[in-house]
N, C-alpha and C positions, 0 to 999 in steps of 0.2 A: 350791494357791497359785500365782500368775502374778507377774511383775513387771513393774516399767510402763510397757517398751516398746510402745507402741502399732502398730496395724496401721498401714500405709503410707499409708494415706490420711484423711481424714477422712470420719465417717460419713456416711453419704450418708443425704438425708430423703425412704428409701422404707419402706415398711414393709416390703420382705427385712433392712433393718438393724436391726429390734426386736427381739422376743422372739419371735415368729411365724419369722424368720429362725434366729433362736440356738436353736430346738427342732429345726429341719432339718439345722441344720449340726451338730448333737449324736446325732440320728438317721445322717446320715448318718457321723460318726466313728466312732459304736459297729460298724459293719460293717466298717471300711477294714482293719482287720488280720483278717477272715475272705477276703474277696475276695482279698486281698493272698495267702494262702497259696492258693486254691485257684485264682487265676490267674481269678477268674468276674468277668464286667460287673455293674455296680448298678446295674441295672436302677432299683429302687426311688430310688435318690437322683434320678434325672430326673423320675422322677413327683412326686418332693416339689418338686422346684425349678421344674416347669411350676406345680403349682398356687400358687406367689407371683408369677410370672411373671418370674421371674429370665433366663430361657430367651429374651425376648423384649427384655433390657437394652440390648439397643445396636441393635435396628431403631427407624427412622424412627416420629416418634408420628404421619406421616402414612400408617405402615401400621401402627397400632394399639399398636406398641411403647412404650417409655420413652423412644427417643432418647437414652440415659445418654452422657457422655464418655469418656476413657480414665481420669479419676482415677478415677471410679466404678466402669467394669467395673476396675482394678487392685484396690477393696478389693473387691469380688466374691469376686473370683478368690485373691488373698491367701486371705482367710477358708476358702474350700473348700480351699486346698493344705492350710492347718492339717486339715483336715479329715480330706478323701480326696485326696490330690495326682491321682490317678488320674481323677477327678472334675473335678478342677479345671483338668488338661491339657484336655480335652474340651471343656470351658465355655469355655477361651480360647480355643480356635482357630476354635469356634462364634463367639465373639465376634468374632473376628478378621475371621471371613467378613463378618460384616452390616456390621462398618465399611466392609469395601472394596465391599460393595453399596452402603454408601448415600455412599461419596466421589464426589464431583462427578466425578473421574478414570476412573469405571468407566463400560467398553463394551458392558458386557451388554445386551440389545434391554429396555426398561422391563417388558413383560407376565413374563418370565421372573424378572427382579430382586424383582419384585413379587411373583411366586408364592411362592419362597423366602420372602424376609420375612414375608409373612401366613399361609405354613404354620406358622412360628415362634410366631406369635400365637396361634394356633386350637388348634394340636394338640401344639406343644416341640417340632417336625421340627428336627432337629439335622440342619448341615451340616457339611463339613470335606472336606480334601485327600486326592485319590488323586495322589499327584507321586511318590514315591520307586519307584526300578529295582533290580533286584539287579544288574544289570552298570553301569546309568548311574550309581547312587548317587542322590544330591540336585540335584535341578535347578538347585540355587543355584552351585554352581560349574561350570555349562555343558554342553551336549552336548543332542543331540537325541534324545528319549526311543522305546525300542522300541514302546512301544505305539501300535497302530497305529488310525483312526479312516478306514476303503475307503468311501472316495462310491458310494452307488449309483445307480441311475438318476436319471437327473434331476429333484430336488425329493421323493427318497423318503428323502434321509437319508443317515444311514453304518453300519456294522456294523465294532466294534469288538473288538480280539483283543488279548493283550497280558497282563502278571504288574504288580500294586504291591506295594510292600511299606511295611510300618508304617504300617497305615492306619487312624489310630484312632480307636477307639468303631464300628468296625465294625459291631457288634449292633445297633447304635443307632441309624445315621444314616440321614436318611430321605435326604438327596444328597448325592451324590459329585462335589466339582469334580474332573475328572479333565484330568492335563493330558496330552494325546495331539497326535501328528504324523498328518497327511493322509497317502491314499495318491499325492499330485501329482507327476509329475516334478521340480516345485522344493516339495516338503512345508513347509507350512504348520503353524502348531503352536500351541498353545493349549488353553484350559478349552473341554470338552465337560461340558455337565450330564448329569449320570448319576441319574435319580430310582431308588433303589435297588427300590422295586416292580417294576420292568421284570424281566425275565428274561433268562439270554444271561450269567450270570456267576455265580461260587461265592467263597465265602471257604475258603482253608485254614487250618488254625489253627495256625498257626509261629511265633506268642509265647509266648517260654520267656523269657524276659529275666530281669534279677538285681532289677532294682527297675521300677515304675511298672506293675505286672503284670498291674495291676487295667484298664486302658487295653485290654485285647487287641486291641493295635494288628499285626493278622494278615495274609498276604497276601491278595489281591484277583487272582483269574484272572477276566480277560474271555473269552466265548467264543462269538463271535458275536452279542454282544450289538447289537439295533440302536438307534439313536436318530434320532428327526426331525431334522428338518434345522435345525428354529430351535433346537435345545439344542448346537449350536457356539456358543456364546453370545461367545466372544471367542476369536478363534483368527485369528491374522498371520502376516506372512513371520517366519522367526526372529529376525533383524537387529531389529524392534521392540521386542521381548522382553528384549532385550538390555541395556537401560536399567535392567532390575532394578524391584523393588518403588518405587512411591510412596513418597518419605522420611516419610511422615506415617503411612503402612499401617505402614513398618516398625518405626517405635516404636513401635507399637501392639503389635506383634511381640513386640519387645526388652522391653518393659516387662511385657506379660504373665506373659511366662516367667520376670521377673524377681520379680515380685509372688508368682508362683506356688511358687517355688522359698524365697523369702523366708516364705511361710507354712509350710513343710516345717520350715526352719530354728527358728519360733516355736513349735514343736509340738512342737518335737524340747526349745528350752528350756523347755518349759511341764512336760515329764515330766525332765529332771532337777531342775530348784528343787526337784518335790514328792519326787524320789526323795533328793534330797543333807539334805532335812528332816526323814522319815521314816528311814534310815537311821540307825540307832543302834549302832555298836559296841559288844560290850560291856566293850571295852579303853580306849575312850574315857569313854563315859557319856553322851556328848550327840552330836547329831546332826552328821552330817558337816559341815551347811549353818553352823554355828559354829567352823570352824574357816578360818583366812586362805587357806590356798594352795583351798580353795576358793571363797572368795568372791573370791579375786581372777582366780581361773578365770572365773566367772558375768560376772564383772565385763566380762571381756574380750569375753564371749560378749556382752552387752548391748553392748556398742560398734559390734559387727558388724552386731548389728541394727538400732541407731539408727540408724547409716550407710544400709545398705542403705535402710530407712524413708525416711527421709525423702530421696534421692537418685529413690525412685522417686516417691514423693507431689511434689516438685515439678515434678519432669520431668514428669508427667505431666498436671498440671496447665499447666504453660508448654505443651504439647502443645494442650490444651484451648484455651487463651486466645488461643495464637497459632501454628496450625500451618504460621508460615515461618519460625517463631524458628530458634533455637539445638537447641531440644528433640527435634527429630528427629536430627539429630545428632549429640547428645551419647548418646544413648540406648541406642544400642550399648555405649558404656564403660558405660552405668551396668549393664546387663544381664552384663557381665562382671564387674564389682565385688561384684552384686547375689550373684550365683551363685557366685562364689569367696569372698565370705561364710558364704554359704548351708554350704558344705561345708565351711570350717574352721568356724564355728561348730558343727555336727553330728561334726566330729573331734571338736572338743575337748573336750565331751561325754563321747563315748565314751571317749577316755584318760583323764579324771577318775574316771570309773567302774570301769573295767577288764573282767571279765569278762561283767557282768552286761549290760554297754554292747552285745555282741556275741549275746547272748541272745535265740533267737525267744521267748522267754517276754515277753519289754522292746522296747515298740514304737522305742525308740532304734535298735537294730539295721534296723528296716524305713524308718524315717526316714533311716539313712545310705544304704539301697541305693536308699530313693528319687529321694534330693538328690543324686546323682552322678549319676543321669541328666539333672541341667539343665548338663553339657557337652555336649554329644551334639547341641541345638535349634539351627538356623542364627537368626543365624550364629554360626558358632563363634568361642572365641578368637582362632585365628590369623587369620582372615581379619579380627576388629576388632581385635585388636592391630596388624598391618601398617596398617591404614588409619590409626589414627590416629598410628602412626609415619610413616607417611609425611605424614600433614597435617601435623606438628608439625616435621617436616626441611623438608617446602617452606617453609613460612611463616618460615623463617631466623629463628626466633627470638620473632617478633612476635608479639605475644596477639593 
């Protein structure tokens, strides 16, 4: 039994949103708590989502794709977090990459933007970020990253050295934006395309994490790896860089992980309703789900969801319709409201339940150690907390 908080968006009219989708995203559920324990990639759930072309949702239909929006890739992505959140991390930040391939703001040379995209279409090459350091941290809060990207002779390219960390769907991904600093006197810094066929680099396998495990987001050692020269695809003085993401890339961001973590949350109520029904006391005589302090528990828990729902369905939608509104904007707070729903509603679950709440037997349990990992995604609380403290103190008052 379900209740009838709807997913965040409206259905979108492809055929991943029928029964053809609802058999994939059932296939791939039934697996999420095997991988989930033994820490292994779904391989399989990619191969099911290239043949609907899911995989291909937010490239250009002028390289073969759907060209979908953000409300669209949101119910995507929602749908798979209910799913396999582990899955559905991947699919977003795949998705994330074609958005900023295909924003008018991107520098990449066209022959390269274009190859990515129509590998998308042809074969489900999945993309995503090689950015994170074990000394720098997150490039979102500054500093110029160890890895290093040596020019070699003139017009042969660079050969590349250096550690990522959390670099996910590793198994998977056919490229690697990688962001790397030149060996220049005054170093240059930027995305170098990394097509994972090349050679010149190894994964170790150092995801041990508490929840999203399924992701085996591993480190990445470069080791001489080389690349041509035209796969510095965007790479500036640092002072450019500086600017930060496109306000339009980064709701696209914010809202993902908001969607994604918001289906965690729907999964997580979709197995208590059935578990507070099916439980029968035999001190009671009727099912838990008939007594008040539970339904006004559920009650609460549907609040949280309505919220989050529709905070990201229209954000993301105003994103769509107008990407110099308000919606890029606001889209930070909603991805902080979104995910700090996301996790009390997944508490208050488990403290209704009690024991059984904490049970690998009870996918509740795997769903709480999932949805605590949507703190951890840039940007974090505190950096959109302070911002929009500070917006709301300059503006002295003013809406």
């Amino acid at each position: 039994m379900t209740t009838s908080v709807p997913p965040s968006t409206a259905a979108p009219a492809r055929a991943w949103a029928g029964p053809a989708f609802d058999a994939v995203l059932s296939a791939i559920g039934a697996r999420a708590a095997e991988h989930d324990a033994e820490a292994s990639f779904a391989h399989e759930a990619y191969d099911l989502l290239q043949d609907l072309g899911v995989l291909s949702l937010t490239v250009p239909t002028s390289q073969g794709g759907a060209g979908a929006g953000l409300a669209e890739a949101c119910q995507v992505v929602e749908s798979l977090g209910a799913a396999d959140p582990a899955v559905g991390l991947l699919v977003s930040q795949h998705y994330l990459h074609h958005a900023m391939l295909a924003s008018p703001a991107n520098r990449w040379p066209a022959v390269m933007r274009q190859r990515v995209q129509r590998s998308s279409v042809e074969s489900g090459a999945l993309v995503n970020a090689a950015r994170v350091e074990p000394d720098l941290g997150t490039p979102a809060r500054g500093g110029l990253p160890a890895t290093v990207a040596e020019r070699l002779a003139k017009g042969q390219g660079f050969r590349v050295t250096g550690r990522k960390t959390y670099t996910t769907g590793i198994p998977r991904l056919a490229w690697m934006a990688l962001w790397a600093r030149t060996d220049d006197p005054e170093p240059r810094v930027g995305t170098f395309l990394v097509p994972t066929a090349l050679t010149g680099w190894r994964v170790e396998e150092t995801w041990d994490h508490l929840g999203m495990r399924a992701t085996r987001s591993d480190d990445v050692v470069f080791e001489g790896l080389v690349l041509p020269a035209d796969h510095a695809v965007d790479v500036r003085p640092p002072a450019e860089h500086a600017v930060g993401m496109d306000p339009t890339l980064m709701a696209w961001n914010n809202l993902l992980i908001a969607a994604l973590y918001n289906g965690v949350a729907r999964s997580a109520r979709d197995w208590l309703v059935r578990y507070l029904n099916e439980r029968v006391p035999t001190n009671l005589g009727a099912p838990l789900a008939s007594l008040p302090r539970f339904q006004e528990a559920v009650g609460r828990i549907e609040a949280l969801l309505l919220t989050s729902g529709r905070l990201i369905s229209t954000t993301a939608a105003g994103v769509d319709q107008d990407p110099t509104g308000d919606g890029p904007e606001s889209s930070a707070l909603v991805k902080h409201t979104a995910t700090t729903n996301a996790i009390d509603a997944v508490m208050l679950g488990v403290s209704l339940v009690g024991n059984p709440g904490l049970s690998r037997a009870n996918p509740l349990e795997r769903h709480l150690r999932d949805v605590l990992c949507s703190r951890i995604h840039t940007p974090q609380d505190d950096t959109i907390l302070i911002g929009a403290g500070r917006g709301a103190l300059s503006s002295g008052g003013r809406a």
